[in-house]
KEMAR-143613 format. One record per residue (C-alpha): residue in one letter; x, y negated, z negated. Coordinates in steps of 0.05 Angstrom, whole numbers, plus 5000, padded with zeros to 4 digits. Layout:
N
aXYZ ...
# end
This chain:
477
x476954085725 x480053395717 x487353335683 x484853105615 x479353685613 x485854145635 x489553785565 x483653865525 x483854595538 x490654755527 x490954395459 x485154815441 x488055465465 x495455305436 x491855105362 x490855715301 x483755715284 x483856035213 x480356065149 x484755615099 x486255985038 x485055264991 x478355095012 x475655735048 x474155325101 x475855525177 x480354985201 x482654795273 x490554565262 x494454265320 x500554065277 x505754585249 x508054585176 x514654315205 x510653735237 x507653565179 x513753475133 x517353195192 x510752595179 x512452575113 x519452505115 x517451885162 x511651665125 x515851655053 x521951235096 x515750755125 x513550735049 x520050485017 x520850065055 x514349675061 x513849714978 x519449844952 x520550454889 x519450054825 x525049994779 x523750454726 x527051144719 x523851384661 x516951174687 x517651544762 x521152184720 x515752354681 x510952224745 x515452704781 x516653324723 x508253174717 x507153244796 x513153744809 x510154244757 x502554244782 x505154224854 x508955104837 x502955294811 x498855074870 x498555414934 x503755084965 x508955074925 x514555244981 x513654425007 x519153914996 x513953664941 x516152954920 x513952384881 x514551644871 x511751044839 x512050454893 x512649704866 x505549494899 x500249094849 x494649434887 x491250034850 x493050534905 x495551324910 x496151684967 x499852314994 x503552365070 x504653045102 x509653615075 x508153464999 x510152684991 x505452374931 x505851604913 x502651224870 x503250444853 x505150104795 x498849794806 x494050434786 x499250624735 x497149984700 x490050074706 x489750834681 x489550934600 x490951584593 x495852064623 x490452514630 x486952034687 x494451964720 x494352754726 x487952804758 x490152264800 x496252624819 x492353314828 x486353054876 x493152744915 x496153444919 x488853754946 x489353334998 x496453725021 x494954375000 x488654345036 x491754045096 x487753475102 x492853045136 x494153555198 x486853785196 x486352995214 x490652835263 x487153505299 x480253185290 x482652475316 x486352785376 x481153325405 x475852725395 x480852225434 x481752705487 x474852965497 x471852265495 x477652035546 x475552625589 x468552415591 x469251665596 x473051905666 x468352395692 x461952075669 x461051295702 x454651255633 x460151455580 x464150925611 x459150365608 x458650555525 x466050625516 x466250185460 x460750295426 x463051105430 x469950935396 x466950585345 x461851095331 x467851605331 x470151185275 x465551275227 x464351975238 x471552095223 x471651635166 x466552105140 x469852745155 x475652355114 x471052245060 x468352915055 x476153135040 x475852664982 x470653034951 x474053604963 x480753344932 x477353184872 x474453854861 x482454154874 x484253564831 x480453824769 x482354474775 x489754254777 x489853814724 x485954384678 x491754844695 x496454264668 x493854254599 x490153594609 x482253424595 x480853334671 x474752984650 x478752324640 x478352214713 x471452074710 x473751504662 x477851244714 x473351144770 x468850904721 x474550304718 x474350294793 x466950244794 x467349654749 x472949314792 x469549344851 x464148924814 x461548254833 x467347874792 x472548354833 x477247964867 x478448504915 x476649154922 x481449644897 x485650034955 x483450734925 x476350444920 x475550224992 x477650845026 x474251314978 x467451514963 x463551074914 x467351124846 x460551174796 x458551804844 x465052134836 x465652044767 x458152414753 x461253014801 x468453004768 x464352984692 x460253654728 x466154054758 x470653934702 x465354044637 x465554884652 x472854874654 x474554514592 x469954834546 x474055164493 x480554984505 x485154454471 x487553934534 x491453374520 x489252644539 x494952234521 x492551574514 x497351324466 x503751574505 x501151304571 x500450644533 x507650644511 x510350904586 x508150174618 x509549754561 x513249194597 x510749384666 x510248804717 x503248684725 x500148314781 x503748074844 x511547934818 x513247134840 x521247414839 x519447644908 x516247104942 x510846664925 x507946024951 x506245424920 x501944994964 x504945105031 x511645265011 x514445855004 x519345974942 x523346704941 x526946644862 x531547274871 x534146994941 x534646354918 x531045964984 x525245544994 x521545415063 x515445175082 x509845335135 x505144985171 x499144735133 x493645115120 x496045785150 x495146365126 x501046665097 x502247485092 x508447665040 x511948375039 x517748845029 x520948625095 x517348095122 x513647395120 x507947235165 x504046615175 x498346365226 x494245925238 x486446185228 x485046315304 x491046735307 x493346355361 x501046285348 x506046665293 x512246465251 x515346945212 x521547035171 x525847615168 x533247735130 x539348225153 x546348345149 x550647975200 x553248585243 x556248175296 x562947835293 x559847125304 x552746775293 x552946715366 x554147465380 x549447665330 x543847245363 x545847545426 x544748175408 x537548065376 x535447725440 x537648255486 x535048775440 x527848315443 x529048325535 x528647515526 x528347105581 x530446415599 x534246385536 x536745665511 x540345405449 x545945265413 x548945215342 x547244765289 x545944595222 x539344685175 x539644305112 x548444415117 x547245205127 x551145425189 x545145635245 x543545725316 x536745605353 x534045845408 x528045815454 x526546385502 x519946765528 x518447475526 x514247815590 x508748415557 x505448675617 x501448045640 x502047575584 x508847125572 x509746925503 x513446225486 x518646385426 x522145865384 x528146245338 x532645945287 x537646335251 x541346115187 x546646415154 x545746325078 x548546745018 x551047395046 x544347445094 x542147175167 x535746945163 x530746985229 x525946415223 x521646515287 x515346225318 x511946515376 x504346345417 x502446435494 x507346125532 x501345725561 x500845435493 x508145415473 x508844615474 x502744515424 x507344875375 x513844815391 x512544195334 x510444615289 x515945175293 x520744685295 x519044315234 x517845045195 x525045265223 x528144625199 x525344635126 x530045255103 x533645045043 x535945234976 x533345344909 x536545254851 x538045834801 x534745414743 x528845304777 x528645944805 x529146274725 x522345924710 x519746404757 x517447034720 x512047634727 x506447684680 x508448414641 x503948914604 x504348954528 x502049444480 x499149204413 x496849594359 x490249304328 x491249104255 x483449154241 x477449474255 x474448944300 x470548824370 x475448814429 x472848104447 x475247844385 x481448174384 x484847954449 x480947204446 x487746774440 x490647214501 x493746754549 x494547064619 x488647324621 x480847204607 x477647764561 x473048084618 x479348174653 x483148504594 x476648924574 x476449334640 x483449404639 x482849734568 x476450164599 x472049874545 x467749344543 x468748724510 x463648814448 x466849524438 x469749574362 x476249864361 x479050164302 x484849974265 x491250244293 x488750364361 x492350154422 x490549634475 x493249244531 x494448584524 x499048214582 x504947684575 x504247134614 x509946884670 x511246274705 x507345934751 x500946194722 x496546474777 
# end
């Protein structure tokens, strides 16, 4: 028996095959509850720190006294449960191992009821009290190692290697989609035991359904990794009807409206945004721009830009100066990095004290060509770098030089003109059809401002209702 047959069978001996007491299901579980929270606990640091917590403590309280109390009357209830509303524009929720929930500012906007945000939260604690995320991780690592095993015993499995991990992909993107289903049917029950009409959820992937329309921009995050919203909402409608009969739920329209009245809404320019090919960041007060017509990739931590081939990188990154000098501090990053053939030497970028440097990296078989500039600017270093093949590295060099070079500042009058478009709450003064109502809105067009109502735009409203309208920022996007 080879050495990954040998693997394959201890992992299967070591795992507990038992019936789960959430689904009834008998599950195969190579990760221990303390390996699962010890995920969480890394994916809720990974989290943070790609999005960010948005800045609202009343807002991510009553998400958290919401998710905390249906979390003790699950079946889990023992779990480190917590809960947090991320600064991300994308409708998205998700949950990470050991009982960590998030969901975005984004879907927060894009609910209208708390009733839909408690559903939301209760199909994202099915997935961890029905183990999803470690029944996963078993699935995807017995199906890496037996297909490894076979692609080195078997000379045909090897010949369809590809086409055998991409086939592995779908089937577990089903499996994963088959837990949906299953979350949403926990979800219900969960949100029932709450006090809220669960049936509101159906209302919300009817939203989804309609955003992931022709005029969608994008798809929604929850949308794309989910099963089809209009199918979901005809099985929520079904599993919920027999368990709301009789009983007096709360929806809470009107108090969800009043929780995100002022939200951000949209991407927020204070944290980056380009105009043309530059790049302007308000809050940091700098300005710098890329090479034209490359793509350009803003986060939490990081700015990325390439060409469309994907043939070379620059990037900018921001820390602390650790080190006594510039020079040490650039030392350290390039021994941290294993550079080679390092050259450079201090300078000046638009009268900000910096240091350059040119160096190449060896992965394995391929050298990369790097180009670095560091400025020191406000109380931050900033790591302007530009790397391609080293084989490549003087078609570029041009380009990273000139992107490296164009670091400057912006001024703190300019950079007040930049401001988020923001969620408002209006009461309607009349009995009148939504498309009528919001026709003098600004920031948005009335299609727009009809889904995120969940009406449509001929609906009549009655007076004293509530409705989204949104407040535009500068630039308009």
């Amino acid at each position: 028996m080879s050495r990954r047959l040998l693997a394959l069978a201890a992992l299967v001996s070591l795992a507990a095959c038992s019936v789960d007491p959430v689904t009834g299901r008998s599950t195969l579980l190579l990760m221990s509850e303390g390996q699962e929270i010890a995920l969480g606990e890394q994916t809720d640091e990974a989290s943070l720190a790609q999005f960010g917590a948005y800045d609202d403590p009343g807002l991510e309280a009553w998400v958290n006294e919401i998710g905390q109390g249906m979390a003790q009357r699950a079946e889990r209830p023992h779990l480190p449960w917590t809960f947090r509303v991320l600064d991300d524009s994308i409708v998205n929720a998700f949950a990470a191992g050991g009982g960590f929930v998030y969901l975005t500012r984004g879907i927060l906007a894009w609910a209208n009821s708390e009733a839909e945000i408690v559903g939301i939260l209760g199909h994202e604690i099915g997935h961890v009290t029905a183990r999803h995320i470690p029944e996963r991780y078993t699935s995807t690592t017995l199906a890496q190692v037996g297909l490894a095993a076979g692609m080195i015993i078997s000379p045909e499995l090897r010949a369809v290697g590809g086409e055998l991990q991409q086939g592995l992909g779908l089937l577990l993107l089903k499996f994963s989609r088959d837990n949906e289903s299953e979350s949403d049917r926990l979800g219900v029950r969960y949100a029932v035991e709450a006090g809220y009409d669960a049936r509101a959820l159906a209302d919300f992937f009817s939203t989804l359904d309609r955003l992931a329309g022709p005029a969608a921009q994008r798809l929604p995050e929850w949308a794309s990794t989910h099963p089809a919203p209009a199918g979901r909402a005809a099985q929520v409608t079904e599993i919920a009807e027999p368990l709301v009969a009789g009983r007096e739920l709360t929806v809470g329209r009107s108090a969800h409206l009043r929780r995100i009245d002022g939200m951000v809404f949209g991407p927020n320019p204070r944290e980056g945004v380009m105009e043309g090919a530059t790049f302007v960041h308000p809050d940091l007060l700098f300005q710098i721009d890329f090479p034209a017509d490359w793509a350009v990739q803003n986060s939490k931590t990081v700015v990325i830009g390439a060409p469309e081939d994907g043939s070379a990188v620059v990037a900018l990154l921001a820390s602390r100066r650790e080190a006594e000098t510039l020079r040490a501090h650039v030392g350290a990053v390039l021994e941290g990095r294993g550079a080679t053939n390092a050259r450079g030497e201090r300078t000046t970028v638009n009268g900000y004290p910096a240091f350059w440097v040119a160096y190449n990296i060896e992965d394995g078989a391929t050298t990369l060509g790097v180009r670095e500039t560091f400025v020191e600017y406000g109380d931050l270093v900033y790591d302007l770098v530009g790397y391609t093949l080293d084989a490549d590295y003087a078609r570029f060099a041009p380009a990273f030089e000139a992107y490296q070079d164009s670091f400057r500042s912006l001024s703190q009058s300019r950079a007040d003109r930049y401001q988020p478009d923001r969620i408002r709450i209006t009461r309607v003064a009349r009995s009148a059809t939504f498309e009528s109502l919001v026709q003098d809105t600004p920031a948005a067009d009335v299609d727009q401002l009809a889904l995120l109502n969940g009406v449509a735009r001929t609906s009549t409203l009655e007076s004293g209702a509530l409705i989204k309208t949104v407040d535009a920022g500068y630039p308009r996007r």
